[in-house]
C-alpha positions as CSV (number, residue, x, y, z in Angstrom):
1,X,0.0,0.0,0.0
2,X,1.3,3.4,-1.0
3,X,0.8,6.9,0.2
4,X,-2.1,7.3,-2.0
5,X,-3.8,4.2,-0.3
6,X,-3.8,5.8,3.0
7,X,-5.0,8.5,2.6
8,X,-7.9,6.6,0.5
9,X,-8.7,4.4,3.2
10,X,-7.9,7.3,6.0
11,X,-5.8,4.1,7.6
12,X,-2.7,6.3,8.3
13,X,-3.1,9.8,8.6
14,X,-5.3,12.7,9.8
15,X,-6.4,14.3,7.1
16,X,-4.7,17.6,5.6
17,X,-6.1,20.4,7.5
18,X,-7.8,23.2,4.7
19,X,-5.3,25.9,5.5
20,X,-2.7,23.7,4.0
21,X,-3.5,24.4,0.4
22,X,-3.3,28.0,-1.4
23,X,-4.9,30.7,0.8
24,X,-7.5,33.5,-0.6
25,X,-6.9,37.0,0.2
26,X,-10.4,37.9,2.3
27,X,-10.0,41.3,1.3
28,X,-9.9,40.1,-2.3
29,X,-13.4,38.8,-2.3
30,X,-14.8,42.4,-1.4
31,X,-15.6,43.5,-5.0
32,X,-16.6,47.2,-5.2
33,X,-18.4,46.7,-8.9
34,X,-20.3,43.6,-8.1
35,X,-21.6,44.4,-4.5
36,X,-24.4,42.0,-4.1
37,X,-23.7,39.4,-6.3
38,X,-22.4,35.9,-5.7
39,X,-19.0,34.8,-6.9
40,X,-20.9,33.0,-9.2
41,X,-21.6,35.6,-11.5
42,X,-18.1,37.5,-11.3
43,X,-17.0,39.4,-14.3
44,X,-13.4,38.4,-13.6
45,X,-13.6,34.9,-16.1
46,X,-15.0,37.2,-18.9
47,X,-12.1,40.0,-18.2
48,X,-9.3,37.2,-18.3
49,X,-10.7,35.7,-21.4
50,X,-11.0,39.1,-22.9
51,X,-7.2,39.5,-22.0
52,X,-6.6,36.4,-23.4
53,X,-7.9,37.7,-27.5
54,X,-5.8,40.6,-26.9
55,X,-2.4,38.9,-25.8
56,X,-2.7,36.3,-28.1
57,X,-3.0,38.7,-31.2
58,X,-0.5,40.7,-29.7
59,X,2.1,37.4,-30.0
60,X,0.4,36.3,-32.9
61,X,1.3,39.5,-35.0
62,X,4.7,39.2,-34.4
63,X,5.1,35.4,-34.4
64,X,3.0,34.6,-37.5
65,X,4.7,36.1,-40.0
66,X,8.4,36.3,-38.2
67,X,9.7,33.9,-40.9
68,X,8.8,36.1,-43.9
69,X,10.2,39.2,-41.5
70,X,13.6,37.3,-41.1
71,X,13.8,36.5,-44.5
72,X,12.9,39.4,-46.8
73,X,13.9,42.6,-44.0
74,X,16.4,41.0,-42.1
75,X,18.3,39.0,-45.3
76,X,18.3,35.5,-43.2
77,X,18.5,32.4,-45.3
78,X,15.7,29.8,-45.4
79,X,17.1,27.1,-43.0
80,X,18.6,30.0,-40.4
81,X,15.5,31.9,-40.1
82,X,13.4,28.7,-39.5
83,X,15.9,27.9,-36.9
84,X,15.8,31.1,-35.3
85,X,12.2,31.1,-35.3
86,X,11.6,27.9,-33.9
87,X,14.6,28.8,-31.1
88,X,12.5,31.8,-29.8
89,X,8.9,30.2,-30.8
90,X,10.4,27.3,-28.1
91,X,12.2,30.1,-25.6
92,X,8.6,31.8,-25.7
93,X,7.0,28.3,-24.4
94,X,10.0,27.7,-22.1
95,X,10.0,31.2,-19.6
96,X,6.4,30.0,-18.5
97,X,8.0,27.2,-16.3
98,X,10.3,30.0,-14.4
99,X,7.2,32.2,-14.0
100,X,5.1,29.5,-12.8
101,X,7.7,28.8,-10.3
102,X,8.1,32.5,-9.3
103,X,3.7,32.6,-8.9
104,X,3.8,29.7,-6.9
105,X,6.2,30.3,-4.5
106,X,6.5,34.0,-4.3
107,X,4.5,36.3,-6.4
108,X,1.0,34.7,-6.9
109,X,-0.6,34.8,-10.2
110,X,-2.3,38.7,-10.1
111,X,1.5,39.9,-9.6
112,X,3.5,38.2,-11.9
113,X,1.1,38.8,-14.2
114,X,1.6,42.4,-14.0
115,X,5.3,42.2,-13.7
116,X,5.4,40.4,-16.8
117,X,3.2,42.7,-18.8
118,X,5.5,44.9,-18.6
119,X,8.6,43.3,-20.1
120,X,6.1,42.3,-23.1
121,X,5.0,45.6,-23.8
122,X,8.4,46.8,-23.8
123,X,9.7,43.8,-26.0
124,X,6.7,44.4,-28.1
125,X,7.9,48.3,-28.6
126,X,11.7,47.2,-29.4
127,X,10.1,44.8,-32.2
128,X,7.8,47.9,-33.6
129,X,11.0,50.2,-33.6
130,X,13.2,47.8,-35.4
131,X,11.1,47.8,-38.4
132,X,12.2,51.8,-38.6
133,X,16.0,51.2,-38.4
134,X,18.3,50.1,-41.3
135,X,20.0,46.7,-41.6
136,X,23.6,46.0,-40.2
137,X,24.1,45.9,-43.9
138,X,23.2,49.0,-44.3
139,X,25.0,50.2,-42.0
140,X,27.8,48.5,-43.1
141,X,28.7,45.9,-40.9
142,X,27.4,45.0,-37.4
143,X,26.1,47.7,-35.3
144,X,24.6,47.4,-31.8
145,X,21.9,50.2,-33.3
146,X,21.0,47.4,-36.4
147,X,17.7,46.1,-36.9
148,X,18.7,43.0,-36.2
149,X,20.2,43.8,-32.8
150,X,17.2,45.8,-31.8
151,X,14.7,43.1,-33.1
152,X,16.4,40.0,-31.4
153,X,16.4,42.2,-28.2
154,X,12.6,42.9,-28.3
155,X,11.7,39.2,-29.1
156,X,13.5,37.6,-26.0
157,X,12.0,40.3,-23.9
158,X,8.6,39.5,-25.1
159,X,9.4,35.5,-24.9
160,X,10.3,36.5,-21.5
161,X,7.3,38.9,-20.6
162,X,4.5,36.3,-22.8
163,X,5.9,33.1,-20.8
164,X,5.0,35.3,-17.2
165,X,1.9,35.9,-18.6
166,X,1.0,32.7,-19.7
167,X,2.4,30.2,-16.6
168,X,-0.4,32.3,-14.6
169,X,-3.1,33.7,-16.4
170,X,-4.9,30.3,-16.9
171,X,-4.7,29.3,-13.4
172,X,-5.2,32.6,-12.2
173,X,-9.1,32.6,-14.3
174,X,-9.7,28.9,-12.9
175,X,-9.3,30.9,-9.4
176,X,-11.9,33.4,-10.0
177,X,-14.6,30.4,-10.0
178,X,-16.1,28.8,-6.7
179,X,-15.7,25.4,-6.7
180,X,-18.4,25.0,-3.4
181,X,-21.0,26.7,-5.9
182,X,-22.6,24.4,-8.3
183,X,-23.4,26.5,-11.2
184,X,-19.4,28.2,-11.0
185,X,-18.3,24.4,-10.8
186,X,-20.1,23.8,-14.2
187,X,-18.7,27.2,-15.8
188,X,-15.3,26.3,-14.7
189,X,-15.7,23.3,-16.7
190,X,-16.4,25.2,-20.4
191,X,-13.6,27.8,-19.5
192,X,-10.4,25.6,-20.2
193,X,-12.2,25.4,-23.8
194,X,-13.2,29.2,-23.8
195,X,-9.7,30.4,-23.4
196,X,-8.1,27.9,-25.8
197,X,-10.2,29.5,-28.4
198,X,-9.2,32.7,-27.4
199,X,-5.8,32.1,-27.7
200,X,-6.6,31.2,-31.6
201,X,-8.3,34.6,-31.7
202,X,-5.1,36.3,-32.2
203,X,-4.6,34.3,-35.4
204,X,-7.5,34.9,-37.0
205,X,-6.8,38.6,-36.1
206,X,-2.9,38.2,-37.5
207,X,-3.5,36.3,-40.7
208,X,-6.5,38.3,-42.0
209,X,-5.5,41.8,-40.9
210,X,-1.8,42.4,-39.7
211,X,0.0,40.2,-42.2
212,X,-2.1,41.8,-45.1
213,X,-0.6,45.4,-43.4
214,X,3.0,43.8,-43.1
215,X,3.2,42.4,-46.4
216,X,1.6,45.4,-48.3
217,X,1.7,48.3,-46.0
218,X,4.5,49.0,-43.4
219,X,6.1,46.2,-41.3
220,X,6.8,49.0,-38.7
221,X,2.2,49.6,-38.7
222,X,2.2,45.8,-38.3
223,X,4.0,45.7,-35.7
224,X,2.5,48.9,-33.9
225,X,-1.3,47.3,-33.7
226,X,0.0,44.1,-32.2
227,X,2.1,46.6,-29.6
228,X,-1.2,48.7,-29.2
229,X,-2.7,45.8,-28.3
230,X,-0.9,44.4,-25.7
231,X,-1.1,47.8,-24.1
232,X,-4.4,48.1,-24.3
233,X,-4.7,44.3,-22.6
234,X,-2.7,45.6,-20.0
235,X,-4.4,48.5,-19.3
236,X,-7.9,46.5,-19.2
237,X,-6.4,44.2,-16.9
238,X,-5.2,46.5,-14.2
239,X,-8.6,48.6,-14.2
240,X,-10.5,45.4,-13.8
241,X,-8.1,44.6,-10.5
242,X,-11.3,44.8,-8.0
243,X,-13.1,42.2,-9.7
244,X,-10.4,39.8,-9.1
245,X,-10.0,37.0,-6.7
246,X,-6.3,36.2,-5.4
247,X,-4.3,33.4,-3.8
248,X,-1.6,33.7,-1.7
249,X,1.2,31.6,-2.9
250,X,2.0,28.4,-0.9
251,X,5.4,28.2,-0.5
252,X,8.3,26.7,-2.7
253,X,7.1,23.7,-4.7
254,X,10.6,22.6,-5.6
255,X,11.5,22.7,-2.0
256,X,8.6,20.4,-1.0
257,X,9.6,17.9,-3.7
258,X,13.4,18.2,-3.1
259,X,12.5,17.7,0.6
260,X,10.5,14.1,-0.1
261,X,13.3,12.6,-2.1
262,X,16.4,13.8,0.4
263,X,14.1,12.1,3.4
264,X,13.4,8.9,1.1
265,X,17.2,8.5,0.6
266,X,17.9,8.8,4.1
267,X,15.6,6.5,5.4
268,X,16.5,4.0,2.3
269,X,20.0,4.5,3.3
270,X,19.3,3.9,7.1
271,X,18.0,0.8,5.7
272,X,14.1,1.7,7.0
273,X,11.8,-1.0,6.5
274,X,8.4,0.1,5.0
275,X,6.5,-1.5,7.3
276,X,9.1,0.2,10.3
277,X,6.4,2.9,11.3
278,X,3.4,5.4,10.8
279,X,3.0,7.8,8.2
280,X,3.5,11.2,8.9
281,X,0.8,13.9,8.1
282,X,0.0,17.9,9.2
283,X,-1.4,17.1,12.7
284,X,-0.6,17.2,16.6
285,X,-0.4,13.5,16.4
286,X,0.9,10.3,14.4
287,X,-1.2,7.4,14.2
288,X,-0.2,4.7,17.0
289,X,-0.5,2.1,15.3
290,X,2.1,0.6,12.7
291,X,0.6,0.3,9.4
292,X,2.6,-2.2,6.8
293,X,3.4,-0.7,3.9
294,X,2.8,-2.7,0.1
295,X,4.7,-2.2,-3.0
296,X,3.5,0.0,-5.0
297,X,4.1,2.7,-7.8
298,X,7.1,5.1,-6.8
299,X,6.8,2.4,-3.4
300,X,10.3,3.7,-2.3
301,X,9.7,7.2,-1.7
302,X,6.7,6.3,1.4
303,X,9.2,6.1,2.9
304,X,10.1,10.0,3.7
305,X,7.1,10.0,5.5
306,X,7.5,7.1,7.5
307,X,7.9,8.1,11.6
308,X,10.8,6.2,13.0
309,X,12.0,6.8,17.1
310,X,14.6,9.5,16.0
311,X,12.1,11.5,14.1
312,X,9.6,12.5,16.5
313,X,11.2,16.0,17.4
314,X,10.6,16.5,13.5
315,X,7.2,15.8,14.3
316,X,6.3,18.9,15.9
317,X,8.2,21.3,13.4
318,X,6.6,22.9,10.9
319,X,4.9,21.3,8.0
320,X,7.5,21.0,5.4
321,X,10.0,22.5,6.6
322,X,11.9,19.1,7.5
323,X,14.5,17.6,5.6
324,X,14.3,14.5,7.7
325,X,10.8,13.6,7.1
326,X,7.5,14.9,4.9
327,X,4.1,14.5,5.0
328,X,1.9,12.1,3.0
329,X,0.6,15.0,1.0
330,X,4.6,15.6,0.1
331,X,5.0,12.6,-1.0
332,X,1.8,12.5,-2.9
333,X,2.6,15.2,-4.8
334,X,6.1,13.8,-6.2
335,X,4.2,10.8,-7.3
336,X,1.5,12.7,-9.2
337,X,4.6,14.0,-11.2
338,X,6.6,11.8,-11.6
339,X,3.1,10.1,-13.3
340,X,3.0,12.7,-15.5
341,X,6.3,13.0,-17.0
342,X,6.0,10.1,-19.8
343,X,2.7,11.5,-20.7
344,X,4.2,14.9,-20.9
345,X,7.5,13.6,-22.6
346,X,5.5,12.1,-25.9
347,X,3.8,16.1,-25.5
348,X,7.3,17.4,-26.4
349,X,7.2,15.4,-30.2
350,X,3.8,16.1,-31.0
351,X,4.7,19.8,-30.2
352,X,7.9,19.6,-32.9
353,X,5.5,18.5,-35.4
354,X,3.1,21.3,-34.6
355,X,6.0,23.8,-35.1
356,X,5.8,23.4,-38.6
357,X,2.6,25.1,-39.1
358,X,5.0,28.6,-38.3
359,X,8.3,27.5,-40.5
360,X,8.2,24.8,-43.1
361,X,4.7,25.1,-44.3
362,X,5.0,28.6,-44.5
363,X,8.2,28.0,-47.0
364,X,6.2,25.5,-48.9
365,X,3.1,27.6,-49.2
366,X,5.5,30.6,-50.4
367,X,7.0,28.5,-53.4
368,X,3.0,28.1,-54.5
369,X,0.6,30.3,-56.0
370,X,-0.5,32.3,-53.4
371,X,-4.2,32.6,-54.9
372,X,-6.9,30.5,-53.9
373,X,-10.0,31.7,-56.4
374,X,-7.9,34.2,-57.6
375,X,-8.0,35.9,-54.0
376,X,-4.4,36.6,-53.1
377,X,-3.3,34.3,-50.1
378,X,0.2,35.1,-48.1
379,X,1.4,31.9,-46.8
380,X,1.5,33.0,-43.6
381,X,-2.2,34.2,-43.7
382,X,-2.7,30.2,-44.1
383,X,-2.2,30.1,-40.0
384,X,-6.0,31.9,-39.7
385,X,-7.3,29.2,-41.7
386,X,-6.1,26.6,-39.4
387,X,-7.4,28.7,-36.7
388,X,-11.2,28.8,-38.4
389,X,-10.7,24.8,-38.5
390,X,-10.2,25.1,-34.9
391,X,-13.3,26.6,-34.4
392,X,-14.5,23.8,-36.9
393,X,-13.2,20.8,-34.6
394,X,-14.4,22.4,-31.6
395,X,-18.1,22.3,-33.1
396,X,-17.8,18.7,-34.2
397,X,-16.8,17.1,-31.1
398,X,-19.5,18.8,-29.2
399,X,-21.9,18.4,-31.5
400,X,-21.0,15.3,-33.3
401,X,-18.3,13.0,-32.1
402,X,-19.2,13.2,-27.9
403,X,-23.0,12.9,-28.5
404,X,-22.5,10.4,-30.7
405,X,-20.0,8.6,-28.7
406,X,-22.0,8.5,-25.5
407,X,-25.2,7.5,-27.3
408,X,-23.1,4.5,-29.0
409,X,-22.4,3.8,-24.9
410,X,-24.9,1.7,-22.7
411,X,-24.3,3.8,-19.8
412,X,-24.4,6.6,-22.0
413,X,-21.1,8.3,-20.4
414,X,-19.3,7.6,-23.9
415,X,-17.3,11.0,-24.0
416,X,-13.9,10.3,-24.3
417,X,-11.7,10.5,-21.7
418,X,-9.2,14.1,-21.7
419,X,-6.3,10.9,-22.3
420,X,-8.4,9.2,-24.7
421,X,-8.1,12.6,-26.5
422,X,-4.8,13.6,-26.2
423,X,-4.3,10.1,-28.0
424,X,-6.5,11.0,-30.9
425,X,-4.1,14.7,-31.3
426,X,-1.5,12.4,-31.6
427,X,-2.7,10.4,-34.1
428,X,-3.9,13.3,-36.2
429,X,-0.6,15.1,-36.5
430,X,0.6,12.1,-38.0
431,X,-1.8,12.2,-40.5
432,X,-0.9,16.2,-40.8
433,X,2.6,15.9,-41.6
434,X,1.6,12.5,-44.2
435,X,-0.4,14.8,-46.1
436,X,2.4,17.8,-46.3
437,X,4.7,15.0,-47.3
438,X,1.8,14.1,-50.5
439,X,1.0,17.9,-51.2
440,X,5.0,18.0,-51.3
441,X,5.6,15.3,-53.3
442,X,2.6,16.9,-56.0
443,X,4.3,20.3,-55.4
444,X,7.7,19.1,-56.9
445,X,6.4,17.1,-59.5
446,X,4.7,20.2,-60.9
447,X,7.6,22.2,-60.5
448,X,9.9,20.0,-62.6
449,X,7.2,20.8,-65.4
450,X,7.7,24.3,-65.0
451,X,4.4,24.8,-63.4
452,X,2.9,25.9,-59.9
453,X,0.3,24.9,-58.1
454,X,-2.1,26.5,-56.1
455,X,-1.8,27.1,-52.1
456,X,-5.1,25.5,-51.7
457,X,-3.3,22.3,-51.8
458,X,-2.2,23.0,-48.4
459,X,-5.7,22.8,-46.8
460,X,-5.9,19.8,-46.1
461,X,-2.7,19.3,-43.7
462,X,-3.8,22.5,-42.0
463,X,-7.4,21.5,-41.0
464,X,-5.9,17.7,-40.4
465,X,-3.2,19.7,-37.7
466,X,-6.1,22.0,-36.6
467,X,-7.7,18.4,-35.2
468,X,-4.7,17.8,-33.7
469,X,-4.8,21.0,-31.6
470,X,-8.3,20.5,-30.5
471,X,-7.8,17.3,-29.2
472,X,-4.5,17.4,-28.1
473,X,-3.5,21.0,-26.2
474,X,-7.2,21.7,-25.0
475,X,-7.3,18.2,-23.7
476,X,-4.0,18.8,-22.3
477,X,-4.6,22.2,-20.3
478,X,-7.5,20.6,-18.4
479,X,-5.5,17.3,-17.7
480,X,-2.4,18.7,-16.4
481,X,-4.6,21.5,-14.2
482,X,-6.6,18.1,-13.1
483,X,-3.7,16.4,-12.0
484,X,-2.4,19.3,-10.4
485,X,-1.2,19.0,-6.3
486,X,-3.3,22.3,-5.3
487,X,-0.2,24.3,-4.8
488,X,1.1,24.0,-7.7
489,X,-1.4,24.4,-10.2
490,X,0.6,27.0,-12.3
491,X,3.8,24.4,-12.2
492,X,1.7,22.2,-13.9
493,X,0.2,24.2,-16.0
494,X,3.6,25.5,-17.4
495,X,4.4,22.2,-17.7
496,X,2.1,21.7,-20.2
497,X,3.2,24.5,-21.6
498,X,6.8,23.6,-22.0
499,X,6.2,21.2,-24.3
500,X,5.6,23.4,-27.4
501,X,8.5,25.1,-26.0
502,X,11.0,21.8,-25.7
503,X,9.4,20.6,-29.3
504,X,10.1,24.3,-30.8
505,X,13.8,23.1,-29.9
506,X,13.9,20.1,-31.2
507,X,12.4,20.8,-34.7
508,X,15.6,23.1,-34.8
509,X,18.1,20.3,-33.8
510,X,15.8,18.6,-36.3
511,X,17.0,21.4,-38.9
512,X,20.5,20.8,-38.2
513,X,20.6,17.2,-38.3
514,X,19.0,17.1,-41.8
515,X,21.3,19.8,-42.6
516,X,24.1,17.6,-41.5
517,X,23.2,14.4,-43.2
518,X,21.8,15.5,-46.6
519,X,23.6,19.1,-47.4
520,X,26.8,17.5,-49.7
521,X,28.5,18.9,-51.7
522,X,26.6,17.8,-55.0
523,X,22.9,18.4,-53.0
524,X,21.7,21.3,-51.4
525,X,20.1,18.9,-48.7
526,X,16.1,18.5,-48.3
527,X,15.7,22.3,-47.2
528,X,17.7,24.4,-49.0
529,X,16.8,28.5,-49.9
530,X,15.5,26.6,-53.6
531,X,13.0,24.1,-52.4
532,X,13.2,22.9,-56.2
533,X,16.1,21.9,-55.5
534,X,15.1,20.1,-52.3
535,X,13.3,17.4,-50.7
536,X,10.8,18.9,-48.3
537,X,9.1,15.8,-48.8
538,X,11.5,13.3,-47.1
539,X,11.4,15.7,-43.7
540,X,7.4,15.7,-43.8
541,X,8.0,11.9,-44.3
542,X,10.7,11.6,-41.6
543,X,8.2,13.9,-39.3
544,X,5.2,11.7,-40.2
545,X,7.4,8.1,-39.0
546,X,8.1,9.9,-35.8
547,X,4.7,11.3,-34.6
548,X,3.5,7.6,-35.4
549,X,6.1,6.3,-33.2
550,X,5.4,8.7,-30.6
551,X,1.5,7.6,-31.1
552,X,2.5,4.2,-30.2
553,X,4.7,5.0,-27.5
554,X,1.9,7.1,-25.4
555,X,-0.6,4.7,-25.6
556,X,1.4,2.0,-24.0
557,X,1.9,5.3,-21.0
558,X,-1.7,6.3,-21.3
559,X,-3.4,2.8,-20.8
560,X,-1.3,2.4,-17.9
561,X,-1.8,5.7,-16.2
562,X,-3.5,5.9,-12.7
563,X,-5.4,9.0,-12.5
564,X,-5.2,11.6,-9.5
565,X,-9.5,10.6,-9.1
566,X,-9.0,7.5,-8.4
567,X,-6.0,7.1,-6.5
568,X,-7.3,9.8,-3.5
C-alpha cells in the first residue's frame, strides 16, 4: 500500500487540515463593482478571457509572420530563419515554467502577471521600432543600433514577458470560480475550452488583418497594432483589478519535492523497512499504530514519511520544513509528477510536429501560388485558416463526435476520456505531416514541369493539424490542471506549456541534423533557400514516421496511467 492508499482508506493519517492548500486573500473577495452578487456571476472569467484575445494577437502579430520578416527585411537564409524562429517560438513556451515557479512560490498569479506585462510591452515596442531602423548591412557591418540587434532584443523580452503571462493567467481565471457553488463548478468546466479558443483569436486577427498590413503596407504599422494591443490588454487588466480574486502563494514547490526525495534516501539508506512505522501527516499527532506498507508505484519514496524513534522532534516542526521527514501529502505530490512525466515527454514530439505550421509550411506555401480563387493568399495568412478549422473541430466534437460517442455507450457516459483525447491529437498530426509529405511530393512534380500549383493544396494538412490542436493541447490544459497537487497548479500548468517550448527546440536540432546528413557537396540537402532543388518531402516523411512512433509510445503510457481521481 502506497501513500495514495492511505489517505484513500484514511488508515494512516489525519487528514490535511484546509489551510494547507493556497490561501484566498479575504480582502480580495470584497468586490466594489459587483456588490451584491455571488461569486458565481463575477465578471473576472469574462475580463481574463477578454485579456486572453488581446495577448494572443499581440504574439500572434509578431510570431505569425516572423519567418517572412527574417527573411525578406532581415536578409536570413531559409534554414537559419526557421531555426531562429523555432529557437525563440520554443524560448517563448520555455520562460512559462520560471514564472510559474516564481507565482507559486512568491509572487502569486495577479502579480506576476503584471510584472510580466510589462517586459512584453516593452519587447513588443523594441520589435515595432526595429522595423524603422536600417539593416547592419546598411550600415555597413554589425552595429549594436541594427535592426537586427534591436529586433532579437525585443523578441526575447517578449518570450520572456508572454511566458510570465502565460504560466499564470490560466490558473489565475480557474481561481476566479467557486468550486463550493454548483453553477461556477459547471462554468469552470467550459472555461479551459473558452480560453483555448481565445488564444486562436489572435490568429485569426494576424492572418487576415496584420499580415495583409505587413506584407503590403509597413512592417513598422504591423508591428505597432500588435504593440497597441498588448497595451491596451494591460491596461484593461489592471482597471478590472477589483473584480479579481487572489491566492496567496503556498510556499516553494521545488523545495517540498526536493525535501521528499532527500528524506526517502535517508531512510533507504538507514535501511528503514516500509513496514518500520506510521506515516506522517500535518497534525498534533501520528497514528499509533504501525501500518505495513505494500509495494506499489514510486513504493520507495513512502518512505520520507514514515515516523521512525529518532524522528519524532521533527514531528512537531513545521509542516514541510523538515529535511528528515514529509508528509503524506509531500510525498503524494512527487508521485502525481513523476506520473505525469512520460505523458508529458510524448507532448514534447507532438509539439515539434506542430512547429511546422509557423516554418516549413510557410516555405512551402511561399513557393506556390499564393491565390486561392484568384484571392491573393500570403502563406502565412494560411495560419488563420487553421485557426477557423479550430473553431470547426471544436463544433464537431460537441456536436457530433461526444453525442454520438456517449449515445453508442450503454451507460451513455461515452465522452472520451481528456487521455483518450490527447491520443487521438496524436494520431492526427501524424496524418498532418503525411499529407504535407503528398502535397510536397505533388508540389515538386509540378515544379519539374515548369508549373505551380495553387496554395489551396495546403488545406488539407492544416485542418488535419487543426484536429490535432483540439484534441491534443485543449485536452492537455485541463489534464495537467486536473492532475495538479493544489499548490502547484501553475507548475503544472507550465508544464504543459513547456512542451511546445521543448518541441520548438527540437524541430531546430531537427533542422540541423537534416542539414548535417543530406547538405553534400553535389545536394543542397532536403531544405535548402530553392526548395526545387530540395526534398521537403522526405522531412514531412521523416516527421510523419516519428509522430507515429510517438503515437505508439503514449498509448502504451496512457493505458497504464492511474489517474489523480482514483488514487485519493
Amino acid at each position: 500500500m502506497d501513500a495514495g492508499d492511505a489517505m484513500e482508506r484514511g488508515e494512516r493519517a489525519p487528514l490535511l487540515p484546509e489551510s494547507h492548500g493556497p490561501k484566498v486573500e479575504e480582502n480580495s473577495l470584497d468586490v466594489p463593482l459587483l456588490k451584491g452578487k455571488k461569486r458565481a456571476g463575477s465578471k473576472a472569467p469574462a475580463v481574463v478571457l477578454g485579456f486572453e484575445c488581446l495577448e494572443s494577437t499581440a504574439f500572434s502579430g509578431i510570431s505569425t509572420n516572423l519567418v517572412v520578416y527574417l527573411e525578406t527585411v532581415l536578409h536570413g537564409s531559409n534554414l537559419a530563419s526557421a531555426s531562429k524562429v523555432t529557437t525563440w517560438f520554443g524560448t517563448s513556451y520555455l520562460t512559462p515554467i520560471f514564472g510559474a515557479i516564481i507565482a507559486d512560490t512568491f509572487l502569486g498569479n495577479y502579480n506576476t502577471i503584471i510584472v510580466s506585462l510589462a517586459v512584453y510591452l516593452l519587447g513588443m515596442m523594441f520589435v515595432t521600432f526595429s522595423a524603422f531602423l536600417p539593416t547592419a548591412a546598411a550600415l555597413g557591418g554589425s552595429s549594436v543600433l541594427g535592426a537586427q540587434t534591436v529586433a532579437f532584443v525585443g523578441l526575447y523580452l517578449v518570450a520572456v514577458g508572454s511566458g510570465g503571462v502565460r504560466s499564470s493567467l490560466l490558473p489565475f481565471g480557474a481561481e476566479q470560480f467557486d468550486d463550493g457553488n454548483a453553477t461556477d463548478r459547471e462554468r469552470k468546466g467550459s472555461f479551459f475550452s473558452w480560453f483555448y479558443l481565445c488564444v486562436d483569436f489572435g490568429p485569426i486577427v494576424s492572418g487576415l488583418l496584420i499580415v495583409w498590413i505587413q506584407d503590403n503596407v509597413s512592417w513598422g504599422l504591423g508591428f505597432g497594432i500588435a504593440t497597441a494591443c498588448i497595451a491596451l490588454a494591460f491596461g484593461a487588466f489592471v482597471l478590472a483589478t477589483p473584480m479579481y480574486k487572489r491566492r496567496v502563494p503556498t510556499g516553494t514547490p521545488l523545495k517540498r519535492l526536493s525535501q521528499v526525495v532527500v528524506a526517502a534516501c535517508r531512510k533507504v539508506a538507514l535501511k528503514v523497512p516500509a513496514d518500520a512505522g506510521m506515516l506522517y501527516e500535518v497534525s498534533d499527532k501520528v497514528d499509533p499504530q504501525p501500518k505495513i506498507a505494500h509495494t506499489g508505484e514510486f513504493s520507495f519514496l513512502d518512505k520520507a514519511a514514515i515516523v521512525t524513534a529518532s524522528d519524532f522532534e521533527e514531528v512537531t516542526a513545521e509542516a514541510g520544513s523538515s529535511w528528515k521527514l514529509c508528509t503524506v501529502t509531500q510525498v503524494e505530490e512527487l508521485k502525481i509528477l513523476l506520473r505525469l512525466l512520460p505523458i508529458w515527454a510524448t507532448s514534447v514530439i507532438m509539439s515539434s510536429a506542430y512547429a511546422q505550421m509557423n516554418t516549413t509550411f510557410i516555405q512551402q506555401g511561399s513557393v506556390m501560388n499564393m491565390s486561392i480563387l484568384s484571392v491573393p493568399v500570403p502563406a502565412a495568412s494560411m495560419g488563420s485558416f487553421e485557426v477557423l478549422c479550430v473553431l470547426t473541430w471544436v463544433l464537431l466534437y460537441s456536436k457530433v463526435i461526444a453525442p454520438t460517442l456517449s449515445g453508442l455507450s450503454s451507460d451513455g457516459d461515452g465522452e472520451p476520456s481528456q487521455l483518450q483525447r490527447m491520443g487521438a491529437g496524436r494520431l492526427l498530426m501524424a496524418l498532418a505531416m503525411a499529407a504535407s509529405a503528398l502535397v510536397e511530393m505533388r508540389r515538386l512534380g509540378s515544379a519539374a514541369r515548369g508549373e505551380e500549383i495553387t496554395i489551396a493544396w495546403q488545406l488539407p494538412q492544416y485542418f488535419l493539424l487543426a484536429g490535432a490542436e483540439v484534441f491534443c493541447y485543449i485536452a492537455q490544459l485541463e489534464f495537467f490542471y486536473a492532475e495538479a497537487p493544489d499548490a502547484m497548479k501553475s507548475t503544472c500548468t507550465s508544464l504543459a506549456l513547456l512542451t511546445i517550448a521543448l518541441g520548438s527546440y527540437l524541430s531546430s536540432l531537427i533542422y540541423a541534423v537534416v542539414a548535417a546528413f543530406t547538405a553534400t557537396a553535389d545536394s543542397p540537402g532536403w531544405i535548402c533557400d530553392d526548395l526545387n532543388r530540395g526534398h521537403l518531402d522526405y522531412f514531412f516523411w521523416t516527421m510523419a514516421a516519428m509522430c507515429t512512433l510517438n503515437f505508439v509510445v503514449y498509448s502504451g503510457f496512457a493505458k497504464n496511467y492511474k489517474l489523480k481521481t482514483v488514487l485519493s
